[in-house]
C-alpha positions as CSV (number, residue, x, y, z in Angstrom):
1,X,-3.2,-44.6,-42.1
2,X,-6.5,-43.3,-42.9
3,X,-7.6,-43.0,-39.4
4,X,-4.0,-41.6,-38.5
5,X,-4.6,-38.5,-41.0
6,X,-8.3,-38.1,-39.8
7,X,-8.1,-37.7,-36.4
8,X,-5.8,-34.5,-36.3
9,X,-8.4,-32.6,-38.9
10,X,-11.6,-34.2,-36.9
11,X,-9.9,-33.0,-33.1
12,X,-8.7,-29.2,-35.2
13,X,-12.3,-29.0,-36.2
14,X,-13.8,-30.1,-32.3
15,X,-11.4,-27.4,-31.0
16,X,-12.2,-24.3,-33.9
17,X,-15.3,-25.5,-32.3
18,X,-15.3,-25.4,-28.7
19,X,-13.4,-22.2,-29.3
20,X,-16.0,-20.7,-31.5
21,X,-16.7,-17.2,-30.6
22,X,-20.3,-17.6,-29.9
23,X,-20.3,-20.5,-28.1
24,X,-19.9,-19.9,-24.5
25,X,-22.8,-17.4,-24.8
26,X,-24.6,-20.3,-26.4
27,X,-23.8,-22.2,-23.4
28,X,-24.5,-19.6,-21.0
29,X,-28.3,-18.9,-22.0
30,X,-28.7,-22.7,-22.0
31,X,-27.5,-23.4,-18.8
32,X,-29.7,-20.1,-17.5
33,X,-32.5,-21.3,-18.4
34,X,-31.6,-25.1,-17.0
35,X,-31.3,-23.6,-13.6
36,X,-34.0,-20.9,-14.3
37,X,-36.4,-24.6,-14.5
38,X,-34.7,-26.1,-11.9
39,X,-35.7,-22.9,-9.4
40,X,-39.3,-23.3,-10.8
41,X,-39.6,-27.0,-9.7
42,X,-38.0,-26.6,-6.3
43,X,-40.1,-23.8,-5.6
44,X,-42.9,-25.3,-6.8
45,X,-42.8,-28.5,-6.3
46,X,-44.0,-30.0,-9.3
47,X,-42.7,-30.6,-12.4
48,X,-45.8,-29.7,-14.3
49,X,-45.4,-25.9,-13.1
50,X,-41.9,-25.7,-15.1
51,X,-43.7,-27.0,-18.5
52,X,-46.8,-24.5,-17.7
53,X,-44.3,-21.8,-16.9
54,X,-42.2,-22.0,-20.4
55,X,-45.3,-22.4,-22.1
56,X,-47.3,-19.7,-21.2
57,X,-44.0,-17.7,-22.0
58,X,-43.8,-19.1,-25.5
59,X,-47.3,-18.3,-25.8
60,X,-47.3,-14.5,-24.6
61,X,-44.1,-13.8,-26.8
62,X,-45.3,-15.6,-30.2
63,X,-48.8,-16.8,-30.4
64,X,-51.3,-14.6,-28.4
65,X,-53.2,-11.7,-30.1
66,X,-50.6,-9.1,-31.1
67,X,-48.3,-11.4,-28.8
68,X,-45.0,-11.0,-31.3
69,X,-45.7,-7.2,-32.4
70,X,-45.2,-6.5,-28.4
71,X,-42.1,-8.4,-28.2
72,X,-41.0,-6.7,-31.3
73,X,-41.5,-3.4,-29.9
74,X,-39.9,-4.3,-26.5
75,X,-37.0,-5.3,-28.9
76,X,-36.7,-2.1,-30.3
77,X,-34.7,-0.3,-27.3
78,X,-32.8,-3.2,-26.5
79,X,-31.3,-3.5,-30.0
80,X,-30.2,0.4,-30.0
81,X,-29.4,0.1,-26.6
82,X,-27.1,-2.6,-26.8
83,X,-25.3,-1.7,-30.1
84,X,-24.9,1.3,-27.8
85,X,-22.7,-0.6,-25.1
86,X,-21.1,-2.8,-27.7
87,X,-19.9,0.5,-29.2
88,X,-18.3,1.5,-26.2
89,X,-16.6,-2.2,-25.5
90,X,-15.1,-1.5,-29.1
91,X,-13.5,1.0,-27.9
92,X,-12.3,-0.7,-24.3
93,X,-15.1,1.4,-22.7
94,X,-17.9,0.0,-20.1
95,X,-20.5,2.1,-20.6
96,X,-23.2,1.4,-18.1
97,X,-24.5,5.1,-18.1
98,X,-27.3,3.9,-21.5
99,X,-30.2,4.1,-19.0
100,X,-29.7,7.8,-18.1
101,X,-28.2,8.6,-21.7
102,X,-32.1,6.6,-22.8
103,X,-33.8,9.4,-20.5
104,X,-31.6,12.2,-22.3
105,X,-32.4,11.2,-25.6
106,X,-35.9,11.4,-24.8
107,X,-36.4,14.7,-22.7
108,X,-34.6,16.2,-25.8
109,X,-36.7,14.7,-28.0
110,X,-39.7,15.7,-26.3
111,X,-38.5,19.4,-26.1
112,X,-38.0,19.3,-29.9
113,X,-41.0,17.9,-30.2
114,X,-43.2,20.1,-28.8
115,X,-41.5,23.2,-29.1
116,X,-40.8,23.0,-33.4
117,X,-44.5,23.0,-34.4
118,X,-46.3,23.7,-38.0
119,X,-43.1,21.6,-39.7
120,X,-43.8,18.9,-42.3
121,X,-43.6,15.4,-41.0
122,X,-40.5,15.0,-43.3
123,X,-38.8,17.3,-41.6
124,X,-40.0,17.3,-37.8
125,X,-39.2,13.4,-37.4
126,X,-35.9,13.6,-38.5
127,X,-35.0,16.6,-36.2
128,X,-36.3,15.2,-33.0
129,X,-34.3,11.9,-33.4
130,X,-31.6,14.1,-34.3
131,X,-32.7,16.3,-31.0
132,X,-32.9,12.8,-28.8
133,X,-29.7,11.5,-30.3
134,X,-27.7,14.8,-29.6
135,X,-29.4,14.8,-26.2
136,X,-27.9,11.3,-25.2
137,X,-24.7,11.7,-27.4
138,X,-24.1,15.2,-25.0
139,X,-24.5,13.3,-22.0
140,X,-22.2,10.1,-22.6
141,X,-19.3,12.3,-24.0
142,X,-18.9,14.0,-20.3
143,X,-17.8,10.8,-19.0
144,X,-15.8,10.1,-22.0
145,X,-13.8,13.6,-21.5
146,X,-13.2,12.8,-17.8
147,X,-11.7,9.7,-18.5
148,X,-9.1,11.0,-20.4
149,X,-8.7,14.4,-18.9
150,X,-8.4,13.5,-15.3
151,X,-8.7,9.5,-15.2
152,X,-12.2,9.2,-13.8
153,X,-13.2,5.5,-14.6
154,X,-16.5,5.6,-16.7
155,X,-18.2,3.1,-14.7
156,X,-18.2,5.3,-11.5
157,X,-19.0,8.5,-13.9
158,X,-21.8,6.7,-16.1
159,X,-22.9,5.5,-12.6
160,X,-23.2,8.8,-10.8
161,X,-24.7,10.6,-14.0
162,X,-27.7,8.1,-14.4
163,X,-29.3,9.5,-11.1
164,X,-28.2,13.1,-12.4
165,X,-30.4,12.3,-15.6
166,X,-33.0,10.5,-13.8
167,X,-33.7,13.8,-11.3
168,X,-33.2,16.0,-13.9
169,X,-35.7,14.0,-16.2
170,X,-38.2,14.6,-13.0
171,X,-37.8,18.1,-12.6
172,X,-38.0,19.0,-16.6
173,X,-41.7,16.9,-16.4
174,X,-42.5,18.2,-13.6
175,X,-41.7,22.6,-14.5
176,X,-41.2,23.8,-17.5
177,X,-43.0,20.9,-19.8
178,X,-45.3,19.3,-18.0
179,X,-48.9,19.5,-19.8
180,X,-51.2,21.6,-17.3
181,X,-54.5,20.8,-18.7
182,X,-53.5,16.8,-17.4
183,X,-54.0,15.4,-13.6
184,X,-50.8,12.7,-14.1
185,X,-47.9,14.4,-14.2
186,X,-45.9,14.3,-17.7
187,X,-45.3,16.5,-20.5
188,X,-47.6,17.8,-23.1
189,X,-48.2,15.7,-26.1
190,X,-45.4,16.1,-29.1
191,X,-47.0,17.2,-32.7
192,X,-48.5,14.6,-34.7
193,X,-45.5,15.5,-37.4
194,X,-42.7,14.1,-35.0
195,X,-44.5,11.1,-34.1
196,X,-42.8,7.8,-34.5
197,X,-45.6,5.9,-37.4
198,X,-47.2,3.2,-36.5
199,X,-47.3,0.4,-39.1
200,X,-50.8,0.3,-39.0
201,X,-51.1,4.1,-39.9
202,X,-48.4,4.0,-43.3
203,X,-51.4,3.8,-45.7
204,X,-53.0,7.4,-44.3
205,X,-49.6,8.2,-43.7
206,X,-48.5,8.1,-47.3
207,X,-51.4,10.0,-48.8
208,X,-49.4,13.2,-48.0
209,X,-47.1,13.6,-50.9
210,X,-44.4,14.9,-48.6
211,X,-44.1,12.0,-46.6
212,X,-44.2,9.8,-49.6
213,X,-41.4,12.1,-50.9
214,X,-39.2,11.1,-47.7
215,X,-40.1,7.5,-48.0
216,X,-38.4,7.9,-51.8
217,X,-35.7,9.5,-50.6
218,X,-34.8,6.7,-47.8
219,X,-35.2,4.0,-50.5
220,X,-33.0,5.8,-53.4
221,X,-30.4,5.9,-50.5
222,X,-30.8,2.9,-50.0
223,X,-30.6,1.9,-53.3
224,X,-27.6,3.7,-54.1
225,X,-25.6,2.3,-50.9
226,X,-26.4,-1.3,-52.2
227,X,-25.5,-0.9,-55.9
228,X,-22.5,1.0,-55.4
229,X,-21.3,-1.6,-52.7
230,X,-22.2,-4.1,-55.5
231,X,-19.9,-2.5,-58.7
232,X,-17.2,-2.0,-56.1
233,X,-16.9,-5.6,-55.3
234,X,-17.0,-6.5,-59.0
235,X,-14.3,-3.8,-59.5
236,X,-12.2,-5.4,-57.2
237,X,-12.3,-8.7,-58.4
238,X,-12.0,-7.6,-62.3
239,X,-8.7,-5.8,-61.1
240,X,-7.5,-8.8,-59.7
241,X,-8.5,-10.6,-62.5
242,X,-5.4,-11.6,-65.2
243,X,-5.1,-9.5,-67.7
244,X,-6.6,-10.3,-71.1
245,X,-5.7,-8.9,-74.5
246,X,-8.5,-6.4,-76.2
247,X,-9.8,-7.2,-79.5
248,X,-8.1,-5.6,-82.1
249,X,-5.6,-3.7,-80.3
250,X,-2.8,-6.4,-79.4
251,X,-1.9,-4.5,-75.9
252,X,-3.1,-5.8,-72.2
253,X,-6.4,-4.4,-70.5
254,X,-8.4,-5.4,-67.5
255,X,-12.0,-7.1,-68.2
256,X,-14.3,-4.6,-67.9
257,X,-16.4,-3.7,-65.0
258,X,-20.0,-4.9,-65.2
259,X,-21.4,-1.9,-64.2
260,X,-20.7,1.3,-64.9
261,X,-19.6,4.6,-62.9
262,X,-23.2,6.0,-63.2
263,X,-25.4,3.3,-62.6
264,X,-25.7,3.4,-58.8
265,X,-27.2,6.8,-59.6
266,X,-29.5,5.7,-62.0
267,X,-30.6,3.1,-59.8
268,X,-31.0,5.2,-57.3
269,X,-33.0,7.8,-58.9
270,X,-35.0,4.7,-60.5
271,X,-35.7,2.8,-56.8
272,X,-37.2,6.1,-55.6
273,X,-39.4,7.5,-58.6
274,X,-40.3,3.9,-58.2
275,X,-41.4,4.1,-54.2
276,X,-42.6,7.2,-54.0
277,X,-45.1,7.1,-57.0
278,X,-46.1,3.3,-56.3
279,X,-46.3,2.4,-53.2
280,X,-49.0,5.1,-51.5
281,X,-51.0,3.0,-54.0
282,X,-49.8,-0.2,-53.2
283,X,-50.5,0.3,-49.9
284,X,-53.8,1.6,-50.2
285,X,-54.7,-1.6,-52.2
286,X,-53.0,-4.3,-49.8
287,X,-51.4,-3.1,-46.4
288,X,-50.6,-6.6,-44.0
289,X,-50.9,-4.6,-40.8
290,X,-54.4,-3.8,-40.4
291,X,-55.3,-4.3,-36.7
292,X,-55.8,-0.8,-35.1
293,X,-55.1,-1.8,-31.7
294,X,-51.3,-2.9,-33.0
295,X,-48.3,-1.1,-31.6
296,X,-46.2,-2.0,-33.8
297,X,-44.6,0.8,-35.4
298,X,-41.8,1.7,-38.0
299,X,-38.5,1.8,-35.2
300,X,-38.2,-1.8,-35.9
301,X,-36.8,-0.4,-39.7
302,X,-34.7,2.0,-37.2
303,X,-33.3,-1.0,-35.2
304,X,-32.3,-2.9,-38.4
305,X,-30.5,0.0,-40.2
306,X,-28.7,1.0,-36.9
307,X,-27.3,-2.6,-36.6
308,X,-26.1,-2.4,-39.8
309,X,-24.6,1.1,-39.5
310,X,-22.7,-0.1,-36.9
311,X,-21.6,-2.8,-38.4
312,X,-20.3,-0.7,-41.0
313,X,-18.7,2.1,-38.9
314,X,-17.1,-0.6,-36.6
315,X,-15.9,-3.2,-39.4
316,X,-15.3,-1.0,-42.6
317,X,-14.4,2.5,-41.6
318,X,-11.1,4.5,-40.5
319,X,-12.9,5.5,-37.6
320,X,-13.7,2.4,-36.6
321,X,-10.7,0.9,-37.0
322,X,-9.3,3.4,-34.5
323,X,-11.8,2.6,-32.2
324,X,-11.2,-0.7,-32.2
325,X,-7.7,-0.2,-32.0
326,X,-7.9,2.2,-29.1
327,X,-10.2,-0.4,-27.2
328,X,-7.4,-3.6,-28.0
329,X,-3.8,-1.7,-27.5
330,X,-4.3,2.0,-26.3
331,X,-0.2,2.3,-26.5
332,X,-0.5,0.6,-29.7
333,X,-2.7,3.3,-31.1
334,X,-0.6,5.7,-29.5
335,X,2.2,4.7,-31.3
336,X,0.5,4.9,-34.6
337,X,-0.6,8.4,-34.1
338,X,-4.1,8.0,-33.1
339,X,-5.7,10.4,-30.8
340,X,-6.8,8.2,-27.5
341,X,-9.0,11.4,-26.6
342,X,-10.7,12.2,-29.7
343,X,-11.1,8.0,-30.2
344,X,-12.6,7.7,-26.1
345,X,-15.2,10.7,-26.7
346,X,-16.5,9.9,-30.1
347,X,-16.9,6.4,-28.7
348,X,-19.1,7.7,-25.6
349,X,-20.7,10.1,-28.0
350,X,-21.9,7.3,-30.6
351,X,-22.6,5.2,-27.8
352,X,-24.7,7.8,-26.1
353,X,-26.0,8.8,-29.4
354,X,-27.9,5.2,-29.8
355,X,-29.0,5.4,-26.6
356,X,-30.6,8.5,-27.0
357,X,-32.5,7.4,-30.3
358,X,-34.1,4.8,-28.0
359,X,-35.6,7.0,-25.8
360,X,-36.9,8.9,-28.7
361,X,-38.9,6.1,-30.3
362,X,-40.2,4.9,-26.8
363,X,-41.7,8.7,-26.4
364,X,-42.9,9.1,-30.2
365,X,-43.8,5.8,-30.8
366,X,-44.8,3.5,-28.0
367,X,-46.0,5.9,-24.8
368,X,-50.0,5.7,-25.3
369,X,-49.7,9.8,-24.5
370,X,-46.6,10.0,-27.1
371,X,-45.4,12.1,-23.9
372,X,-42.9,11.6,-21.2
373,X,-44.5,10.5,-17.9
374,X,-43.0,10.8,-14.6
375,X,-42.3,7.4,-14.1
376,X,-40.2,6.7,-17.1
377,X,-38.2,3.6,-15.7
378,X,-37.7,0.9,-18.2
379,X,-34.9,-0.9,-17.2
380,X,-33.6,-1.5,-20.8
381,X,-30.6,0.0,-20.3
382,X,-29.2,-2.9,-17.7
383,X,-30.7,-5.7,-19.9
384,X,-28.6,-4.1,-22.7
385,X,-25.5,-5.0,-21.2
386,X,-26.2,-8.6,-20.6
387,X,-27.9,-8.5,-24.8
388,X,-24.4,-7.3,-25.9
389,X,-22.2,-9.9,-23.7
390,X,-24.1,-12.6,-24.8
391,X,-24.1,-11.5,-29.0
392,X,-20.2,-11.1,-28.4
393,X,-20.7,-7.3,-29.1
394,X,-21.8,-8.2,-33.0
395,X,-24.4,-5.8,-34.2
396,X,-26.0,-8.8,-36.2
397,X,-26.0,-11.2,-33.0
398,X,-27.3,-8.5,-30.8
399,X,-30.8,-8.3,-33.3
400,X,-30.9,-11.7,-32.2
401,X,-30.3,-11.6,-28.7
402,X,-32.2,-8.1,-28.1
403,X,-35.6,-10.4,-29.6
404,X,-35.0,-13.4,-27.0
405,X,-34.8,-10.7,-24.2
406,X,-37.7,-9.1,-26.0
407,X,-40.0,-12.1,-25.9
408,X,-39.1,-12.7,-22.4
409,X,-39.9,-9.4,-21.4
410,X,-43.4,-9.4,-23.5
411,X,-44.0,-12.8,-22.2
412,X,-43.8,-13.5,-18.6
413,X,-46.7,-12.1,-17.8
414,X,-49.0,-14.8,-19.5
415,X,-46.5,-16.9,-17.8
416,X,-47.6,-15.4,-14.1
417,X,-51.0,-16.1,-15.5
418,X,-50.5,-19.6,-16.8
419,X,-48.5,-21.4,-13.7
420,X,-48.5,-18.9,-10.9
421,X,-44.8,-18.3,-11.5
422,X,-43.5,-15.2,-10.6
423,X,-42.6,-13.1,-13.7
424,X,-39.9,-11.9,-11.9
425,X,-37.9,-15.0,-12.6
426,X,-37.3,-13.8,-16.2
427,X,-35.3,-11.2,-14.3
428,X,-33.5,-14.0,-12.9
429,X,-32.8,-15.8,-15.4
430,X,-31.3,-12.6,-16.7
431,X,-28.8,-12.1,-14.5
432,X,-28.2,-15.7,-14.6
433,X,-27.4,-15.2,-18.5
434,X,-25.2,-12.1,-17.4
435,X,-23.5,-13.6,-14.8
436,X,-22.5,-16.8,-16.7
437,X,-21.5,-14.4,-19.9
438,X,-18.9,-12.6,-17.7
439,X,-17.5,-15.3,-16.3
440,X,-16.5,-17.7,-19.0
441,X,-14.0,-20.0,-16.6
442,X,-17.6,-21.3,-14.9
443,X,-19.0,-22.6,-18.5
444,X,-15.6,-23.8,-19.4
445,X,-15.7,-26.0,-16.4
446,X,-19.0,-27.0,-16.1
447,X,-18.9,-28.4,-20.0
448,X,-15.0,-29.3,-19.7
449,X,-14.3,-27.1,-22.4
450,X,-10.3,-26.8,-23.1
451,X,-8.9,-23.3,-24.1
452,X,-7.4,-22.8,-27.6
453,X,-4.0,-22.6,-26.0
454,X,-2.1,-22.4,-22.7
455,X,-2.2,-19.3,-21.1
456,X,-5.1,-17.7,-22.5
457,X,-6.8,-15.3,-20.9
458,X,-10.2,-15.8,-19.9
459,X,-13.0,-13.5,-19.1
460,X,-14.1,-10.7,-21.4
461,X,-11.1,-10.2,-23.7
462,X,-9.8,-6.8,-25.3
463,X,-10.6,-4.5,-22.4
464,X,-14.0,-5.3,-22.7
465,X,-13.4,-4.7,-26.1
466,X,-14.0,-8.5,-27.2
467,X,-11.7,-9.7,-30.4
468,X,-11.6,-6.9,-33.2
């Protein structure tokens, strides 16, 4: 009888399993890099090559000099990228346009940031991201109108406006803002005050009182978004709480709330006297990044809080609610009075608006010149899509993902160098990942994996939009 009663819960359990959301992405990354080694033997012929190969990769990502701060900083656009297409498959939306809306963001950027000198750093930063995400924001939503105005499919219209971006992107560098007093051809250098900061320089960098003032700021925000979030939880769970008599009184009242109405504000106003008085002298005392030659620089902060905006705006807003209703059921939405073109265009917009912000911090923090070359091509904008397959479009798996494409990027060229392996076979593998990622019926019959029930659809559910 025992055994009788077990095996239902034990097979239940197997299935939640092999039905898990994240685990035919799992799969698909595995079996990538299994026939990623398998092309390395064949083509090599030895089996030694494939061990030299992944361990020279290991190595360049992780444990060379300044090995994981490069991979971290090749993580950077991926992460804002790809939050930037999960956005739009949210919505039911492919956009594959993030590569030109990435060049948008960071000819605006570079505009604002040449153009808006003799500002204070606390002001000039924030209004070139603002600049680079308005720039790709701008760009995406033209797509997004032509959908719903005449039908164009965004794929063709992201498509077609990639190569508009990438020529226009050419002809800006080369006229108007290309530096004259240079022999390559790119744009002349932004103001120091815009510059993305590198960790290394956040000691010199807070000497300034203003900047130090900003850095306040950004942690009593932060501050007051996490206590508030904290007594509003409490507050929910004392009102569901049974009531219990007062003392003295004889009548009914709710326990009451740990903390009160005003105390995110206090802590608030606390967390940033605290920051902006202590740490330029913290800092000055004990300050981890120290290496000069380190490019590490403050947009891997950015990446973080943009994942968790969008986890917010997707998962705990109206707005995205509608989106994600938009992208599941468009007649459902319809139904419940939700605008399909207000919902399409914000959804290019935000989407374009992240991919913008990643062209900003590869211009004002990463480019040696902190200028716009000619020859801009990254390619981060195609990974993207295969990053935000494979993290199931979740903001939090796509940090994950975006730092495995990262490393893989940063190192297969100590790889080249260690076996002789082409490091072109990361790009392989790559498409390998993609490939295996949009089609799930291939893992599902390679590892006998039974759907959750009969008749369920397979492939990228939700319009692209994944499960809400």
């Amino acid at each position: 009888m025992k055994t009788e009663s077990f095996a239902p819960r034990k097979w239940l359990a197997l299935s939640r399993l092999t039905n898990s959301a994240f685990l035919l992405p799992l799969l698909a990354l595995v079996t990538a890099l299994i026939l990623g080694a398998i092309i390395i033997w064949v083509t090599s012929g030895s089996i030694g090559t494939v061990f030299d190969a992944f361990g020279g990769l290991i190595r360049g990502a992780l444990f060379k000099e300044r090995g994981l701060s490069e991979s971290l900083i090749a993580t950077v656009p991926y992460v804002f990228l790809s939050l930037a297409v999960a956005v739009g498959f949210k919505a039911g939306l492919f956009n594959i346009g993030v590569e030109g809306q990435f060049y948008m963001g960071a000819i605006s950027a570079v505009f604002v940031g040449q153009l808006a000198t003799g500002l204070p750093a606390i002001i000039h930063l924030p209004l070139t991201l603002l600049a680079g995400a308005a720039g790709g924001a701008l760009w995406a939503a033209i797509p997004g109108y032509l959908k719903v105005r005449t039908g164009a499919h965004e794929v063709i219209t992201t498509i077609m406006l990639n190569y508009v971006a990438f020529r226009f992107t050419e002809l800006i560098i080369s006229g108007p803002l290309r530096d004259i007093h240079s022999t390559a051809v790119q744009t002349t250098r932004v103001a120091s005050s815009a510059e993305v900061w590198l960790l290394y320089e956040v000691p010199a960098r807070l000497q300034d009182p203003l900047n130090a003032f900003a850095v306040a700021l950004i942690a009593g925000f932060i501050a007051f978004l996490v206590s508030r979030t904290i007594r509003r939880r409490r507050e929910r769970i004392a009102a569901a709480a049974p009531m219990v008599l007062s003392v003295g009184r004889g009548k009914p009242t709710r326990a009451p709330g740990i903390l009160s109405r005003h105390s995110s504000l206090v802590t608030a106003i606390v967390a940033g006297v605290a920051t902006g008085v202590l740490l330029p002298i913290l800092t000055r005392l004990w300050w981890p990044f120290t290496d000069q030659y380190d490019r590490l620089h403050i947009g891997v902060l950015f990446a973080i809080a943009a994942a968790v905006a969008v986890w917010w705006l997707i998962g705990k807003t109206t707005i995205g609610f509608e989106l994600r209703t938009v992208g599941a059921n468009p007649n459902a939405a319809i139904y419940a009075g939700m605008s399909i073109t207000k919902n399409v265009v914000l959804a290019m917009a935000i989407s374009g608006a992240l991919a913008g912000i990643a062209g900003t911090i590869e211009v004002l923090g990463v480019s040696i010149c902190r200028c716009l070359p000619l020859f801009f091509s990254s390619g981060y904008g195609f990974d993207s899509i295969a990053i935000s397959l494979l993290a199931n479009n979740s903001p939090f798996g796509i940090l994950g993902v975006a730092f495995l494409f990262g490393a893989m990027r940063n190192g297969a060229d100590l790889m080249e160098l260690s076996s002789g392996v082409s490091k072109y076979i990361i790009s392989l593998m790559q498409a390998l990942i993609l490939l295996f990622v949009s089609a799930p019926p291939i893992i599902r019959w390679l590892y006998r994996i039974r759907t959750e029930q009969k008749g369920q659809r397979l492939g990228l559910p939700g319009s692209w939009g994944g499960k809400a």
